[in-house]
BAKE-305205 format. One record per residue (C-alpha): chain; residue number from 1; x, y, z; residue in three letters. Coordinates in nm, 2 decimals. Layout:
# residues N
{mipa 'A'; NUM; {X; Y; Z}; 'ALA'}
...
//
This chain:
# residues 295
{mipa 'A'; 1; {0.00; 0.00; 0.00}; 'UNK'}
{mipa 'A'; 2; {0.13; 0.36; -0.07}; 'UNK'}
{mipa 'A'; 3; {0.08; 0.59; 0.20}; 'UNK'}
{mipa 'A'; 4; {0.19; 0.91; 0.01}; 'UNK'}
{mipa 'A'; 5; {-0.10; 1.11; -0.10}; 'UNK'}
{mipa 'A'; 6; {-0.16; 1.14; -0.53}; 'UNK'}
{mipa 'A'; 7; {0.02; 1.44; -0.65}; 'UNK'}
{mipa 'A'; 8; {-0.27; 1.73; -0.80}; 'UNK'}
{mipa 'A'; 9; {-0.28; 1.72; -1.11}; 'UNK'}
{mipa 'A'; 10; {-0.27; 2.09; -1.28}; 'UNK'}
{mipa 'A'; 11; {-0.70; 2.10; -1.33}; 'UNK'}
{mipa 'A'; 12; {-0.71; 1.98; -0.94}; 'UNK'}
{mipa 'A'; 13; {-0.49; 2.21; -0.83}; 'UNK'}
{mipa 'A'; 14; {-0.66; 2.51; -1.02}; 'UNK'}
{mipa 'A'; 15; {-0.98; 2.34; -0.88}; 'UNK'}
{mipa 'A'; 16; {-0.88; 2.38; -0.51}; 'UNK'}
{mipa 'A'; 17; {-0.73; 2.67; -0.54}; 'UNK'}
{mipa 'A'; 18; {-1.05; 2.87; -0.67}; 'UNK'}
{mipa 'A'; 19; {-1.21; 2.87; -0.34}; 'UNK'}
{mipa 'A'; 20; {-0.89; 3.06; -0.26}; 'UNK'}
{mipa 'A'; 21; {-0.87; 3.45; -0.16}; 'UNK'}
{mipa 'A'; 22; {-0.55; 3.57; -0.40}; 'UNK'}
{mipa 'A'; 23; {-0.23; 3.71; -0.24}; 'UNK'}
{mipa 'A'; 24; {-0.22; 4.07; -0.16}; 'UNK'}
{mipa 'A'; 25; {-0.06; 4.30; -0.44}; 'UNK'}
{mipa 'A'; 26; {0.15; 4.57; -0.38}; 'UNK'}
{mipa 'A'; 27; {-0.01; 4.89; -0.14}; 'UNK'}
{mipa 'A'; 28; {-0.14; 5.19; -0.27}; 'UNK'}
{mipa 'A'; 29; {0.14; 5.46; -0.26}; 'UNK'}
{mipa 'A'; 30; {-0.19; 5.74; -0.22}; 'UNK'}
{mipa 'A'; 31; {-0.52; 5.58; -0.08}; 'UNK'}
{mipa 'A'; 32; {-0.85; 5.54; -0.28}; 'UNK'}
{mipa 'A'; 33; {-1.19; 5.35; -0.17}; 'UNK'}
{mipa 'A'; 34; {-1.38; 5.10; -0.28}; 'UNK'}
{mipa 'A'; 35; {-1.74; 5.23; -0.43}; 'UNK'}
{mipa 'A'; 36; {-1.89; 4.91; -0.40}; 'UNK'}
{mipa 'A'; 37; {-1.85; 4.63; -0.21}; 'UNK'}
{mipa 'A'; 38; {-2.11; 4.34; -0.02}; 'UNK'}
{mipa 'A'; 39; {-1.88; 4.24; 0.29}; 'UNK'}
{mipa 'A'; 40; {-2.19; 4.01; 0.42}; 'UNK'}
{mipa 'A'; 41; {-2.22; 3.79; 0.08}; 'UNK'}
{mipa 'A'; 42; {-1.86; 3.77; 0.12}; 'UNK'}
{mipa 'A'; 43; {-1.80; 3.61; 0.42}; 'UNK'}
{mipa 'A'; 44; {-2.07; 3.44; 0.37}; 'UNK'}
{mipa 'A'; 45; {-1.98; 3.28; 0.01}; 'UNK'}
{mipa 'A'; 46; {-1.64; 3.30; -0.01}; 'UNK'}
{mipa 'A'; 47; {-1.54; 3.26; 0.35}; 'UNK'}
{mipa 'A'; 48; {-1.24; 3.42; 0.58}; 'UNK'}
{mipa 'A'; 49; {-0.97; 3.30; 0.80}; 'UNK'}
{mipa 'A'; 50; {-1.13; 3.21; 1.11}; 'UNK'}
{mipa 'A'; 51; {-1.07; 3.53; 1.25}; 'UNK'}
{mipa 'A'; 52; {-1.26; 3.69; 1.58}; 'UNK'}
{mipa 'A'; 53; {-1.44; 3.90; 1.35}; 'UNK'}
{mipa 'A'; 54; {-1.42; 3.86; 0.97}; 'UNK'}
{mipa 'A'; 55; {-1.56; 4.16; 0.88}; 'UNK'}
{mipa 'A'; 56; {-1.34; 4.35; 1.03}; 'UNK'}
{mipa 'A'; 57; {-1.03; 4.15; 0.89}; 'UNK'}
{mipa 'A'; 58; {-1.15; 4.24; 0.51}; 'UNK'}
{mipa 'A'; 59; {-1.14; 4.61; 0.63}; 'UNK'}
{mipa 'A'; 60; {-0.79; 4.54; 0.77}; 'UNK'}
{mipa 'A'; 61; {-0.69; 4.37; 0.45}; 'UNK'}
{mipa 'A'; 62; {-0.79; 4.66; 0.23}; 'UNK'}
{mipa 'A'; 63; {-0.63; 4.91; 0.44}; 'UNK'}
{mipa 'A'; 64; {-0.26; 4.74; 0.45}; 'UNK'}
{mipa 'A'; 65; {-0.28; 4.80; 0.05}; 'UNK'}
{mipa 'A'; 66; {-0.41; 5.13; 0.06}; 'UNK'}
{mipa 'A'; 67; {-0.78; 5.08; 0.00}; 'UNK'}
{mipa 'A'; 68; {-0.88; 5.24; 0.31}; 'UNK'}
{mipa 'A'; 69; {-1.22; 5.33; 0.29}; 'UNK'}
{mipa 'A'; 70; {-1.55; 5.08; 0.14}; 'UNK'}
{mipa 'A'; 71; {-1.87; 5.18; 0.05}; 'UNK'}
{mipa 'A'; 72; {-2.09; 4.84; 0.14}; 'UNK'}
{mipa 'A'; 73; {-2.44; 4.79; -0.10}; 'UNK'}
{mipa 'A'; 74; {-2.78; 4.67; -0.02}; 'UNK'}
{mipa 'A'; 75; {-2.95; 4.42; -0.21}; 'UNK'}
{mipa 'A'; 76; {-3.25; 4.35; -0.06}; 'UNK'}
{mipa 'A'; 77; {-3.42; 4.47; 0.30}; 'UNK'}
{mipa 'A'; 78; {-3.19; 4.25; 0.51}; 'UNK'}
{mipa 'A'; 79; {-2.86; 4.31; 0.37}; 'UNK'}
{mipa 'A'; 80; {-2.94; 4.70; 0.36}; 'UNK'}
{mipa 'A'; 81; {-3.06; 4.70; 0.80}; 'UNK'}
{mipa 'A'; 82; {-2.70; 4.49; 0.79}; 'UNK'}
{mipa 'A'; 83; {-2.50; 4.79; 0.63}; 'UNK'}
{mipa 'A'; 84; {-2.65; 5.05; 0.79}; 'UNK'}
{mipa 'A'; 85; {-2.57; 4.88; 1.12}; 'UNK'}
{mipa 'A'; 86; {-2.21; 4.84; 0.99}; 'UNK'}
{mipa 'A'; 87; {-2.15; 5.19; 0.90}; 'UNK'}
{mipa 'A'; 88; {-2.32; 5.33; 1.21}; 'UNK'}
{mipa 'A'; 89; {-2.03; 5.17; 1.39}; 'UNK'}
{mipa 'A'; 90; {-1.74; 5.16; 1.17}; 'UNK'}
{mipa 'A'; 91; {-1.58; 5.45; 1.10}; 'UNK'}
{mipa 'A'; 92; {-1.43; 5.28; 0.73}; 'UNK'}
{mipa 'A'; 93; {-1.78; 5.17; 0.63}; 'UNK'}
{mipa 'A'; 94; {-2.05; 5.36; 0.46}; 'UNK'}
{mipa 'A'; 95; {-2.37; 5.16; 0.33}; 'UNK'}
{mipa 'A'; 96; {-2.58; 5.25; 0.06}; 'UNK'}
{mipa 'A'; 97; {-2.93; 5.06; 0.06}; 'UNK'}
{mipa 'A'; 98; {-3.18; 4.95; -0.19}; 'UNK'}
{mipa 'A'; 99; {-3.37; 4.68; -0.36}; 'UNK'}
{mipa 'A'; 100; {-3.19; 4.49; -0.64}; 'UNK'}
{mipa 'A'; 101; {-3.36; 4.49; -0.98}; 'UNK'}
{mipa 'A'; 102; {-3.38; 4.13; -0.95}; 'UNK'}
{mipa 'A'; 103; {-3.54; 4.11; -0.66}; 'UNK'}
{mipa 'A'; 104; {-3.83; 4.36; -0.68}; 'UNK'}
{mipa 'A'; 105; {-4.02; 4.12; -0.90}; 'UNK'}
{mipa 'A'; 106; {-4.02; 3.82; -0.62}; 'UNK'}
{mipa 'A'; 107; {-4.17; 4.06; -0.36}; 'UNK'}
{mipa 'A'; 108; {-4.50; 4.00; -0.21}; 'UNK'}
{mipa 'A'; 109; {-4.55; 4.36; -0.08}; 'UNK'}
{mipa 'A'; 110; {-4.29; 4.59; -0.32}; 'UNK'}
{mipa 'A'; 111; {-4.44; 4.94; -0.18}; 'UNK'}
{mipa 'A'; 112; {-4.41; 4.82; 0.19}; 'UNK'}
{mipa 'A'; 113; {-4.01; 4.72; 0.13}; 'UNK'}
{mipa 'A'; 114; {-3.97; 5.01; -0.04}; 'UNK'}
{mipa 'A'; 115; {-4.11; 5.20; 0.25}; 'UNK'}
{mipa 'A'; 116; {-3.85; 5.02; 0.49}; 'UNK'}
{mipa 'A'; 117; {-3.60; 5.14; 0.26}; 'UNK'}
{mipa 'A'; 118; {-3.67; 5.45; 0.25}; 'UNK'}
{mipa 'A'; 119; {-3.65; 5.48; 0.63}; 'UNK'}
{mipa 'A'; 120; {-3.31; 5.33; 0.64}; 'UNK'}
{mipa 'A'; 121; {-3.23; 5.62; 0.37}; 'UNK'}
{mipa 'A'; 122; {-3.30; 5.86; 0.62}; 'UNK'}
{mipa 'A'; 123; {-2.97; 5.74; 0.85}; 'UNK'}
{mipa 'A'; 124; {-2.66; 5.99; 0.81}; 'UNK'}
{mipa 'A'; 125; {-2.43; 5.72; 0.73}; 'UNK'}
{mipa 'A'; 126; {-2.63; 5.57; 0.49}; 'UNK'}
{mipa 'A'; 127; {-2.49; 5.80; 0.18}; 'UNK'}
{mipa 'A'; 128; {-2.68; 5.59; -0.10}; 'UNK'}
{mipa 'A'; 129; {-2.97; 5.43; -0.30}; 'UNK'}
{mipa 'A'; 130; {-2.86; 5.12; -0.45}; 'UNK'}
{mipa 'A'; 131; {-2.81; 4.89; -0.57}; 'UNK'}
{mipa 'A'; 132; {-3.08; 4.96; -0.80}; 'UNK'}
{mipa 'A'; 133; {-3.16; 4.96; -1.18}; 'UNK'}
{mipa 'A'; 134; {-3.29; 4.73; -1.42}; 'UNK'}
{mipa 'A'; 135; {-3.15; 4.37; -1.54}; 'UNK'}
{mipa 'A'; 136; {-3.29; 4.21; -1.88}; 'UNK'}
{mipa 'A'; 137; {-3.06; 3.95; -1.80}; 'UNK'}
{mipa 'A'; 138; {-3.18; 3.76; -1.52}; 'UNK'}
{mipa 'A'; 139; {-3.54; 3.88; -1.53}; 'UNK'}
{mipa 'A'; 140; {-3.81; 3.77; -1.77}; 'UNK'}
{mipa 'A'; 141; {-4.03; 4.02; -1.91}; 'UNK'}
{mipa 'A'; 142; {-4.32; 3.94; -1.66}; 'UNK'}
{mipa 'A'; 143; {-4.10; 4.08; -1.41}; 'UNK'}
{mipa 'A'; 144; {-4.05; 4.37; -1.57}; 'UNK'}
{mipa 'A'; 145; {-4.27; 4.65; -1.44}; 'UNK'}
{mipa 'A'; 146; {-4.17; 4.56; -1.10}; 'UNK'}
{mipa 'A'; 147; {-3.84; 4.61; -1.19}; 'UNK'}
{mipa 'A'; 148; {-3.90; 4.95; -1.33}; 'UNK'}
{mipa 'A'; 149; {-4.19; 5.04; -1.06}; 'UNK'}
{mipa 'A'; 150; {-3.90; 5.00; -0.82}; 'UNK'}
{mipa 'A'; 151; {-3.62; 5.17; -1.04}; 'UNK'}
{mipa 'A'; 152; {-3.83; 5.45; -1.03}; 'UNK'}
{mipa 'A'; 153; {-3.95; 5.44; -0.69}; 'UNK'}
{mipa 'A'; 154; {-3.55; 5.46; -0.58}; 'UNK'}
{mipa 'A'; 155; {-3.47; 5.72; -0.81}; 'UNK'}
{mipa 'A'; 156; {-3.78; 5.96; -0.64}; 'UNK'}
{mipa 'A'; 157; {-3.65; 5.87; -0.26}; 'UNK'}
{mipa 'A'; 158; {-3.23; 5.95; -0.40}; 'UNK'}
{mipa 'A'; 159; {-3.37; 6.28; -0.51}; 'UNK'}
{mipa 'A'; 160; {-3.59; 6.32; -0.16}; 'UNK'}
{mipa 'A'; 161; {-3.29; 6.28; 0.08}; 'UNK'}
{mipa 'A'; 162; {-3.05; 6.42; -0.20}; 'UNK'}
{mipa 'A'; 163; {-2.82; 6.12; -0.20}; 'UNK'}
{mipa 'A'; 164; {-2.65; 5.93; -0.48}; 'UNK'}
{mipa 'A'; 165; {-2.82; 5.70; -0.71}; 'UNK'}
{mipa 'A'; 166; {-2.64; 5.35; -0.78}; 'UNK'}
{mipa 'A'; 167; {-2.73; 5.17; -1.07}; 'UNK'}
{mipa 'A'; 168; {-2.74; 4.82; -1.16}; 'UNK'}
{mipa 'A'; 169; {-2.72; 4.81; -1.55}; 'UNK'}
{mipa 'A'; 170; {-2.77; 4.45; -1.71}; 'UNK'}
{mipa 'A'; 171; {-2.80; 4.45; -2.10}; 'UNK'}
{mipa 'A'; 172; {-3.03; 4.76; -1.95}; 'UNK'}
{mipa 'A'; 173; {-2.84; 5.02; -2.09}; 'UNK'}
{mipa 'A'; 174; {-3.08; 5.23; -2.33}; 'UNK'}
{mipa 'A'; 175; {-3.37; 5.15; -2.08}; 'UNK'}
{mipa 'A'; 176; {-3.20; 5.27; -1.79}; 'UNK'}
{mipa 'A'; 177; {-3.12; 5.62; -1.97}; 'UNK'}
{mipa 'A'; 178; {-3.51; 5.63; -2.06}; 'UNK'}
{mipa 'A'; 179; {-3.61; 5.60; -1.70}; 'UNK'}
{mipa 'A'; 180; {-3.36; 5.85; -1.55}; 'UNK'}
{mipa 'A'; 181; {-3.46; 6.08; -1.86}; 'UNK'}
{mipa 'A'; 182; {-3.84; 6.05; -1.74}; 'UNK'}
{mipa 'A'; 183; {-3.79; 6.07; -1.39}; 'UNK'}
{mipa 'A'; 184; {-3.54; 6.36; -1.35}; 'UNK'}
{mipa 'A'; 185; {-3.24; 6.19; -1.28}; 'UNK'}
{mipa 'A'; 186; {-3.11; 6.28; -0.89}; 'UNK'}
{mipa 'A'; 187; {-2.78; 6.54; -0.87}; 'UNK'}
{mipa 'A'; 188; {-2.55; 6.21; -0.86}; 'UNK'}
{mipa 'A'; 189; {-2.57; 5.94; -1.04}; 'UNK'}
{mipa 'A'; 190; {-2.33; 5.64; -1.02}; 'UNK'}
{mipa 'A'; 191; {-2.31; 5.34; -1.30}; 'UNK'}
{mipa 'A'; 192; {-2.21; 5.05; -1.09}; 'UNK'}
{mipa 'A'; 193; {-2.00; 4.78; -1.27}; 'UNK'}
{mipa 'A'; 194; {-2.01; 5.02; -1.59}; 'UNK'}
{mipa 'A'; 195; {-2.06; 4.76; -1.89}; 'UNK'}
{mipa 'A'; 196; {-2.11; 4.96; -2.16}; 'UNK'}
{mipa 'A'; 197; {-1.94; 5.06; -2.44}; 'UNK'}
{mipa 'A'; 198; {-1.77; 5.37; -2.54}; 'UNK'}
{mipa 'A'; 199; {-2.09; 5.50; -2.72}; 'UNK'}
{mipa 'A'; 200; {-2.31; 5.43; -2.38}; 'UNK'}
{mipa 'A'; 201; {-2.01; 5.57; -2.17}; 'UNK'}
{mipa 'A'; 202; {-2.04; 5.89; -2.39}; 'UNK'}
{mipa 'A'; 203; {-2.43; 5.92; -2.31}; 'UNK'}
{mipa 'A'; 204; {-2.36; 5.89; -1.94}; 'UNK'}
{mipa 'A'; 205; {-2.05; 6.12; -1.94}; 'UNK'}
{mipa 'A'; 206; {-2.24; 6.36; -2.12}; 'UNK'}
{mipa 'A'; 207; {-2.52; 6.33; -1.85}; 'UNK'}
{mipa 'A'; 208; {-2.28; 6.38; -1.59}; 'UNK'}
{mipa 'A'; 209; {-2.28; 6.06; -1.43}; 'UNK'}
{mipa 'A'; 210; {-2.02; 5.89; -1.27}; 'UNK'}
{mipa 'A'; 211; {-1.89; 5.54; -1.42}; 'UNK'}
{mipa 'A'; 212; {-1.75; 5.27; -1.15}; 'UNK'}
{mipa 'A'; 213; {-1.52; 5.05; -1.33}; 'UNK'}
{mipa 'A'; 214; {-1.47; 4.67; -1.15}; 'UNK'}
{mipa 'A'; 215; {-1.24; 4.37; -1.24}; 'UNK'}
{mipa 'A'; 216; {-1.46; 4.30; -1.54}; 'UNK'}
{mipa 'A'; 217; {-1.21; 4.58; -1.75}; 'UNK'}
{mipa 'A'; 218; {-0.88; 4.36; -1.70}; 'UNK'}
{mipa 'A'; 219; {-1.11; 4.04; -1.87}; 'UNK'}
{mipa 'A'; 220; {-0.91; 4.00; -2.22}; 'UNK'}
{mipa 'A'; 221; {-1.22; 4.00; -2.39}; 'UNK'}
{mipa 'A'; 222; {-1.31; 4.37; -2.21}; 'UNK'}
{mipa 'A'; 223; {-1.18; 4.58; -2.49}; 'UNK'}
{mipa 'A'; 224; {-1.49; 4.80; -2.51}; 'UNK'}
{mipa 'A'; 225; {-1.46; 4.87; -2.13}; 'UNK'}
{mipa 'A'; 226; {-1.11; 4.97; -2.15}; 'UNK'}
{mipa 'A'; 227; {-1.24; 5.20; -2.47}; 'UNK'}
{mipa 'A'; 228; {-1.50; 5.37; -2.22}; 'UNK'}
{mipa 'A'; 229; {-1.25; 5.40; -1.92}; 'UNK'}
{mipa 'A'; 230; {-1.04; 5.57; -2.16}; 'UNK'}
{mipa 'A'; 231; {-1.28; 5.86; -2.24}; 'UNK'}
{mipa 'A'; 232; {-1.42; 5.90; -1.91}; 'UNK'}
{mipa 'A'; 233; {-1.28; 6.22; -1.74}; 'UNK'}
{mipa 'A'; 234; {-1.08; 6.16; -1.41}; 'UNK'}
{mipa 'A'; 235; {-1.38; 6.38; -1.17}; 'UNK'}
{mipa 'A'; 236; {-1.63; 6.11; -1.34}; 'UNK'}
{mipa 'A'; 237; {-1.43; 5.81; -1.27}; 'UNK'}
{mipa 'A'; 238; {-1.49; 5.55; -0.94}; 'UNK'}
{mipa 'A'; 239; {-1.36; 5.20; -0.90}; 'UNK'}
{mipa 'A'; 240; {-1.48; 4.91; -0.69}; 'UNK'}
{mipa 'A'; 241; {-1.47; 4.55; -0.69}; 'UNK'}
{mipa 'A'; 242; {-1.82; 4.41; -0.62}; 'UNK'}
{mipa 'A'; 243; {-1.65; 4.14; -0.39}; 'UNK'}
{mipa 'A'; 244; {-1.72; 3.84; -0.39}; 'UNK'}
{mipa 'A'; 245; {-1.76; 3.90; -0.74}; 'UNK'}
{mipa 'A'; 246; {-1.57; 4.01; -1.12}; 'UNK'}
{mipa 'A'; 247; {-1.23; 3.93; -0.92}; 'UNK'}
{mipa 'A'; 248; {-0.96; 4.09; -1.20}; 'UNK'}
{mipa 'A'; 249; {-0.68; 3.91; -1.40}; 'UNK'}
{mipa 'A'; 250; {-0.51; 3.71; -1.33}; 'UNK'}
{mipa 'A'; 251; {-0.72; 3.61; -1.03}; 'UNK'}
{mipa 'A'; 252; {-1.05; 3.57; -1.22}; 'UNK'}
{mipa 'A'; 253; {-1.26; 3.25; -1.06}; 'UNK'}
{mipa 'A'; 254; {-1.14; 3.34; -0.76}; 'UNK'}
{mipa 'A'; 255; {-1.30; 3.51; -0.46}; 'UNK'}
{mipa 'A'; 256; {-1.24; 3.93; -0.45}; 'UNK'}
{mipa 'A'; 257; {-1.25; 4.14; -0.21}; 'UNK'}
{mipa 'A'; 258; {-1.16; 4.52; -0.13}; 'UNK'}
{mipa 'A'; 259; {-0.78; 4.46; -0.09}; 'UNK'}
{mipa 'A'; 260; {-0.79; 4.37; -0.47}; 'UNK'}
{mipa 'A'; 261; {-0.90; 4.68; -0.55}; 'UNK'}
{mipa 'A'; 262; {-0.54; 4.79; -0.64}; 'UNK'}
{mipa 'A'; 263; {-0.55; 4.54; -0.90}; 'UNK'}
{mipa 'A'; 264; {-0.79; 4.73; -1.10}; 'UNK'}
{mipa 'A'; 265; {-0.71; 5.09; -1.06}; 'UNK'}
{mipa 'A'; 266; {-0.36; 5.00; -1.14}; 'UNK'}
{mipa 'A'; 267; {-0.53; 4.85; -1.50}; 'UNK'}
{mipa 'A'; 268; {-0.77; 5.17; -1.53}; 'UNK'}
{mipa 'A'; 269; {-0.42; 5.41; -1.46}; 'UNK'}
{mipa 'A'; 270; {-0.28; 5.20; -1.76}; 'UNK'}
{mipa 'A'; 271; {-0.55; 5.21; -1.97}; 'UNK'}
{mipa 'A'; 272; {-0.61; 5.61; -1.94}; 'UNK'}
{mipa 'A'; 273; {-0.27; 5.69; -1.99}; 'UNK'}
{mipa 'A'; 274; {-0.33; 5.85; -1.58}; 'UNK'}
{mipa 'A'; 275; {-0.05; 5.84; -1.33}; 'UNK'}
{mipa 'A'; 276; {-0.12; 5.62; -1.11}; 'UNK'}
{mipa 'A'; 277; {-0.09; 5.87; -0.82}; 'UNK'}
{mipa 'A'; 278; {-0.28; 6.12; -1.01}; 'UNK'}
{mipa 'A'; 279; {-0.60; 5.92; -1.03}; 'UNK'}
{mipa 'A'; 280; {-0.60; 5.75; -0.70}; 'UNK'}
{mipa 'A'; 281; {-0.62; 6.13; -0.59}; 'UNK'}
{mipa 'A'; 282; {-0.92; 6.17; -0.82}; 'UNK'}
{mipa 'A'; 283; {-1.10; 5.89; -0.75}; 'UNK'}
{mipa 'A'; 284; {-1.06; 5.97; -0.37}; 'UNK'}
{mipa 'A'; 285; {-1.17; 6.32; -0.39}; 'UNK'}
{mipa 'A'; 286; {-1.46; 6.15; -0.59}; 'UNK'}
{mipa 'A'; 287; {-1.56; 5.97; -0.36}; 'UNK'}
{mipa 'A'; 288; {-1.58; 6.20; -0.12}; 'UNK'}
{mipa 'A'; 289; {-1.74; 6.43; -0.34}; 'UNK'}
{mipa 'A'; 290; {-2.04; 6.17; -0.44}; 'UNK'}
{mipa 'A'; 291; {-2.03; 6.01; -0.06}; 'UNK'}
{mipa 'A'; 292; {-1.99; 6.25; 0.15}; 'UNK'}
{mipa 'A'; 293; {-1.69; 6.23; 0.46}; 'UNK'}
{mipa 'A'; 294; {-1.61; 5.86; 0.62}; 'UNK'}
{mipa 'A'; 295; {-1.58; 6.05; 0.94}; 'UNK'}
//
């Protein structure tokens, strides 16, 4: 009998190691934040080192690489009363809260969660409405007007307690522009995960809004987000990682979270021809801008 274990082959070992956080890169030399982050689904999907408090050892992770700040999103009533606990006590932490286009349709009583949301809106550190928007992805068409009864319900409470609006934008994009033209759109207006291309990006800039670029713009196959991060002016320009997910090359399959975010900006600085100093600056001031102080 052979007592030494099989040696991994090199589709085993890429198989164990997806469940796998990715090392840290190198620190920020001049901090930035992370627009848009969901610490609870990461924890909770993708796991941490059996720390006293895991939460608090993504925070620490982020801020050893310079990514010192996180702005955590709301998808649904209880992970939006979760964030605005967190950022009530954490001085790092700001929540923004909504209901995601995907899950307005499976509510039972839409205008009583939207109510709830709109009370946790009210809290000062609670700096944002989102994530909301519409998804043609993952909803069929019988979802729809929810989707956009909800969209539009968000967009009228952002303009009520004067706070950013974040948007969800699946295979959405001309749709979402409609809406925000109909409504009014609120002063600030952030395009979470921007997937467009450079015409959209154009539309949006033109607007005023501001484009969040994640991990998705290092993909190989993310030419046309590299094209739109390259015309979008420095003031109009956020990044984030949307941890657990769209982890950035070469990590992709893995989990991400904020302490990645270095990653990206680092691609978006190439990409815009920005040094990389230079934008961090920007995108801080951005977020301070659009957010409003951490502390």
């Amino acid at each position: 009998m052979n007592s030494n274990p099989p040696t991994e082959n090199r589709k085993q070992r890429e198989a164990r190691r997806r469940g796998e956080f990715p090392p840290p890169p190198e620190p920020l030399a001049v901090p930035v934040f992370d627009s848009h982050t969901h610490l609870d689904i990461t924890v909770h999907e993708a796991g941490m080192p059996a720390d006293n408090d895991p939460v608090e050892a993504l925070v620490s992770a982020a801020a050893k690489v310079g990514v010192d700040r996180l702005v955590q999103v709301g998808v649904d009533l209880d992970s939006s009363r979760w964030g605005a606990e967190l950022a009530a006590r954490h001085p790092s932490v700001l929540a923004a809260v909504a209901l995601h286009p995907n899950e307005a349709p499976r509510l039972d009583d839409l205008d009583e969660a939207l109510r709830q949301i709109e009370a946790l809106a009210a809290q000062p550190r609670v700096r944002g409405l989102g994530e909301t928007g519409l998804d043609t992805f993952r909803t069929s068409e019988e979802g729809r007007a929810a989707q956009e009864q909800s969209f539009r319900a968000h967009i009228a409470i952002a303009k009520r307690y004067a706070k950013p609006l974040i948007i969800h934008d699946r295979e959405a994009h001309q749709d979402v522009l409609r809406v925000l033209d109909e409504e009014g759109a609120p002063d600030v207006v952030v395009l979470h995960c921007f997937s467009g291309d450079a015409g959209f990006a154009t539309e949006c800039v033109r607007r005023g809004f501001l484009l969040s670029f994640a991990g998705t713009m290092t993909f190989k196959n993310a030419g046309y987000l590299r094209e739109a991060a390259a015309l979008t002016p420095p003031s109009q320009m956020l990044v984030e990682t949307d941890a657990p997910y769209l982890t950035p090359m070469p990590y992709r399959g893995r989990p991400n979270a904020s302490y990645l975010i270095p990653v990206t900006v680092r691609a978006l600085a190439e990409t815009t021809g920005q040094d990389l100093d230079t934008l961090c600056a920007a995108i801080s001031a951005n977020g301070e801008r659009v957010f409003g102080p951490w502390s």
